[in-house]
C-alpha positions as CSV (number, residue, x, y, z in Angstrom):
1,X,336.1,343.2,0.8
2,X,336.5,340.7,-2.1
3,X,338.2,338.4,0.4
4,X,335.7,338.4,3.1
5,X,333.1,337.5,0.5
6,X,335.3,334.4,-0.3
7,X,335.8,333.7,3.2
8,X,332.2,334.0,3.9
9,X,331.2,331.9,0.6
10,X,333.6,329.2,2.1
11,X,332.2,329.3,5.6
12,X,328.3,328.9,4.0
13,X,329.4,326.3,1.9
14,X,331.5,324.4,4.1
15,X,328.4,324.1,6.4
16,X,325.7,323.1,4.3
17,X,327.9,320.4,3.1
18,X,329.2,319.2,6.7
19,X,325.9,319.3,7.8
20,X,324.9,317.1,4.7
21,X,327.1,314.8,5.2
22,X,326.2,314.8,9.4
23,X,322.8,314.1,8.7
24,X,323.4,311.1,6.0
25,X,325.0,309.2,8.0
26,X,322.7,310.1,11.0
27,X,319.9,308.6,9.0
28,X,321.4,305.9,7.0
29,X,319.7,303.2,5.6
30,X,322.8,301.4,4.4
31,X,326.3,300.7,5.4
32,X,328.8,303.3,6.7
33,X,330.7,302.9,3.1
34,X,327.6,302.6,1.3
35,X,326.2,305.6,2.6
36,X,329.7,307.6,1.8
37,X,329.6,306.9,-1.8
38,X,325.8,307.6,-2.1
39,X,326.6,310.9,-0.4
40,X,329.6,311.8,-3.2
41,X,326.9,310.2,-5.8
42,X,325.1,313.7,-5.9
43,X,326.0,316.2,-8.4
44,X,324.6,318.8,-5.8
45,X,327.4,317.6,-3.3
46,X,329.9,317.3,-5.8
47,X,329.2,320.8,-7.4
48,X,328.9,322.5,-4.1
49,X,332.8,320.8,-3.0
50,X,334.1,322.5,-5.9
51,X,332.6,325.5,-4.6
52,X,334.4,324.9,-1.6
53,X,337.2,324.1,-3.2
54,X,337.5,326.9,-5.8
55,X,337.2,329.6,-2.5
56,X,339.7,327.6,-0.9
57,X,342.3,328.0,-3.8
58,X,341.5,332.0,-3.9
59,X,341.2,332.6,-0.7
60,X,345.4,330.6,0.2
61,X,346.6,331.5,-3.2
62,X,346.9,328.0,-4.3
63,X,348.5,327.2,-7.3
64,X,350.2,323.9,-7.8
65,X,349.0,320.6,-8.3
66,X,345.1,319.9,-8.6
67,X,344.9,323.3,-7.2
68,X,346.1,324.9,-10.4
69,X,343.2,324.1,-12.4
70,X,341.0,325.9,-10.0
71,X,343.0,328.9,-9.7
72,X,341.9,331.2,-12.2
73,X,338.3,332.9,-13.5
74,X,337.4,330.3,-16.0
75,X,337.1,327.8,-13.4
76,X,335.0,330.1,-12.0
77,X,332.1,330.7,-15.0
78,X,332.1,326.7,-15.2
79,X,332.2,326.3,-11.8
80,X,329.0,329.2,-11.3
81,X,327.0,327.5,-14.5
82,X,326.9,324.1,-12.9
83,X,326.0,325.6,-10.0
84,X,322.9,327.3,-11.3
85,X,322.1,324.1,-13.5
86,X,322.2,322.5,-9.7
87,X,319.6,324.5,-8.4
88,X,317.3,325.0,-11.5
89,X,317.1,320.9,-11.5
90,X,315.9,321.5,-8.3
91,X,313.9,324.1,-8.1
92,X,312.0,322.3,-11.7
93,X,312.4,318.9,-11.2
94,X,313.4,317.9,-7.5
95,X,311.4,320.2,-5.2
96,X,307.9,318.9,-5.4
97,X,308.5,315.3,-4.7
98,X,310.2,315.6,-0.8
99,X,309.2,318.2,1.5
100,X,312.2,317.8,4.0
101,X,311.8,320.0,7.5
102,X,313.7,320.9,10.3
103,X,317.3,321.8,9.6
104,X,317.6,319.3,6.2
105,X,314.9,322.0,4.9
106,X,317.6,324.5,5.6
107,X,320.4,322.8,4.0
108,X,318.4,321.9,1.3
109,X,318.2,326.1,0.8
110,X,321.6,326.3,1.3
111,X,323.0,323.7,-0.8
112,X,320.5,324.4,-4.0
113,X,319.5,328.2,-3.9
114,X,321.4,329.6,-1.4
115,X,324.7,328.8,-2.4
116,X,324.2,328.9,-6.3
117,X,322.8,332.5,-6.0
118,X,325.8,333.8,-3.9
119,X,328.1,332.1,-6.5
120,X,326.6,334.2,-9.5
121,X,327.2,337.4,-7.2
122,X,330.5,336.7,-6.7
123,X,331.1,335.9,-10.3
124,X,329.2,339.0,-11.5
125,X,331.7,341.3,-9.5
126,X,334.9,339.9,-10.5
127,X,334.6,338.7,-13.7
128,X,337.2,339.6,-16.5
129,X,338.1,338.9,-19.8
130,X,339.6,335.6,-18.8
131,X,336.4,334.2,-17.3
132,X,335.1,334.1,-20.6
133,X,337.8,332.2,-22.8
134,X,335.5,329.6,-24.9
135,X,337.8,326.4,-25.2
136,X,338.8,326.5,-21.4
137,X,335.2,327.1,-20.1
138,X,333.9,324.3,-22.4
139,X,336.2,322.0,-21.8
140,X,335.0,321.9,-17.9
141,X,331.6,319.6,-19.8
142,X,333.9,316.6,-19.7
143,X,333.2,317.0,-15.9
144,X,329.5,316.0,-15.8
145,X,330.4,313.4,-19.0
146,X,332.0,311.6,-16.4
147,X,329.6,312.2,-13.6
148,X,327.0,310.5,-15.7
149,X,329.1,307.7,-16.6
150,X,330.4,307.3,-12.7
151,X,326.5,307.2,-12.1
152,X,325.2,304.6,-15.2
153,X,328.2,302.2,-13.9
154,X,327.9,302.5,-10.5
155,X,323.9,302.3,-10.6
156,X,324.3,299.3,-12.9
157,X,326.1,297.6,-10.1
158,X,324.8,298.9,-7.3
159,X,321.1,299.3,-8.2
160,X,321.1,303.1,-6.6
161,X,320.7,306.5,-8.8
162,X,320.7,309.3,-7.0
163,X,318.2,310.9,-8.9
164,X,314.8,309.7,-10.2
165,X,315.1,311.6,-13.6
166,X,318.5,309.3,-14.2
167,X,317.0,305.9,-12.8
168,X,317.4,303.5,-16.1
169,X,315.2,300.7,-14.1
170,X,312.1,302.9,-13.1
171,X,311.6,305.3,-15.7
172,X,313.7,303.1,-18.9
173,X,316.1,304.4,-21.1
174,X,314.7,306.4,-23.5
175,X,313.4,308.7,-20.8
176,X,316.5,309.1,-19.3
177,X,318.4,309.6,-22.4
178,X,315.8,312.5,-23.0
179,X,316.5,314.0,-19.5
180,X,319.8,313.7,-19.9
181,X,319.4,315.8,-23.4
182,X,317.4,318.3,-21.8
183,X,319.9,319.1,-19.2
184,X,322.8,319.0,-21.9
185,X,320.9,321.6,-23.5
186,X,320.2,323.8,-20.7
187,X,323.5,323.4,-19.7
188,X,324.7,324.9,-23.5
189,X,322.4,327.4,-23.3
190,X,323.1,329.1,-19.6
191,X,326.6,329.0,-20.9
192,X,325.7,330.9,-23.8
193,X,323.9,333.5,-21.9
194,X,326.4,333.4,-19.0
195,X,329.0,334.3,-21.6
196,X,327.3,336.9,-23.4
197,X,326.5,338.5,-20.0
198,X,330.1,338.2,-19.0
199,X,331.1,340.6,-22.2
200,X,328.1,342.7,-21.9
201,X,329.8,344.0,-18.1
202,X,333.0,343.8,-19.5
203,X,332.4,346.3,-22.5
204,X,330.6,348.6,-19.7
205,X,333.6,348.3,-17.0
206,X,336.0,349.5,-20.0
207,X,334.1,352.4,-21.6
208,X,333.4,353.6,-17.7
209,X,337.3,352.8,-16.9
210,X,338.1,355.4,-20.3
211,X,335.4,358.0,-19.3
212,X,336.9,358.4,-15.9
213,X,340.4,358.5,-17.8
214,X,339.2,361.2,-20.0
């Protein structure tokens, strides 16, 4: 059963983000290249590769090489917070200012409530004890430390920032820096919550694992 839900995660995921990428480049405004990076310029694609990626590892077993750092449950409660930090920037921020139809409005579900709900499910049922090691889980922030710095240079450069809450030139620096905080701290705090969670089902799976010994 677990691995059919893996499969199945893999399958959803690996759509909404070929389809992504299909329509992109289908409606470029920019050059093949351009349009590439722009695409892998979006925490929401980046997050949801990683989701594709950690089911991937599970699902063949892999262990070695980048592979490894994917391959066990910490990876997971990281992977599921940035996830859910994906969709609530969406859902708060993002939502109101495109209404996209046809089958973008479907990948749009997909890629920022869809997805992120089916992760927490799947991290719900098989969490255990080593999903919620603090150093390991915490040490997964340097990954959107660099995503922001990938962006700031690249937009510096470039002139493009994939989202309007992290545009220096339209809405200045302060704002951003503010945004920037704001999302810090929610991140912090859905850890927090994720992690007490995490211990809360783990203390209830053990006392029902002894009262069904006794």
């Amino acid at each position: 059963m677990k691995n059919k839900f893996e499969i199945l995660g893999l399958i959803i995921t690996g759509f909404a983000l070929l389809t992504q990428f299909y329509l992109i480049i289908e409606n470029r405004q920019a050059s093949i290249t351009e349009t590439i990076t722009r695409f892998f310029s979006f925490f929401t694609v980046l997050t949801n590769t990683l989701v594709a990626l950690f089911f991937i590892t599970i699902i063949f077993k892999l262990k070695q090489g980048p592979f490894k750092i994917l391959s066990n449950q910490t990876a997971l409660t990281a992977i599921t917070t940035f996830i859910l930090i994906v969709s609530l920037v969406y859902q708060f921020a993002l939502r109101g200012i495109w209404q996209p139809t046809g089958m973008q409005y479907l990948i749009d579900e997909l890629l920022h409530s869809i997805v992120p709900l089916y992760v927490l499910i799947y991290w719900l049922f098989t969490l255990d004890k080593s999903a919620l090691e603090l150093k390991p889980v915490f040490t997964w922030l340097l990954y959107p430390m660099f995503y922001l710095l990938f962006v700031f240079t690249r937009g510096y450069f470039s002139g493009f920032y994939p989202y309007p809450f992290l545009n220096i030139p339209e809405i200045g620096l302060i704002n951003t820096l503010q945004n920037i905080l704001v999302i810090i701290g929610v991140t912090a705090i859905l850890f927090s919550i994720m992690l007490f969670i995490g211990k809360i089902i783990i203390s209830k799976r053990t006392v029902s694992i002894h009262q069904e010994e006794n």
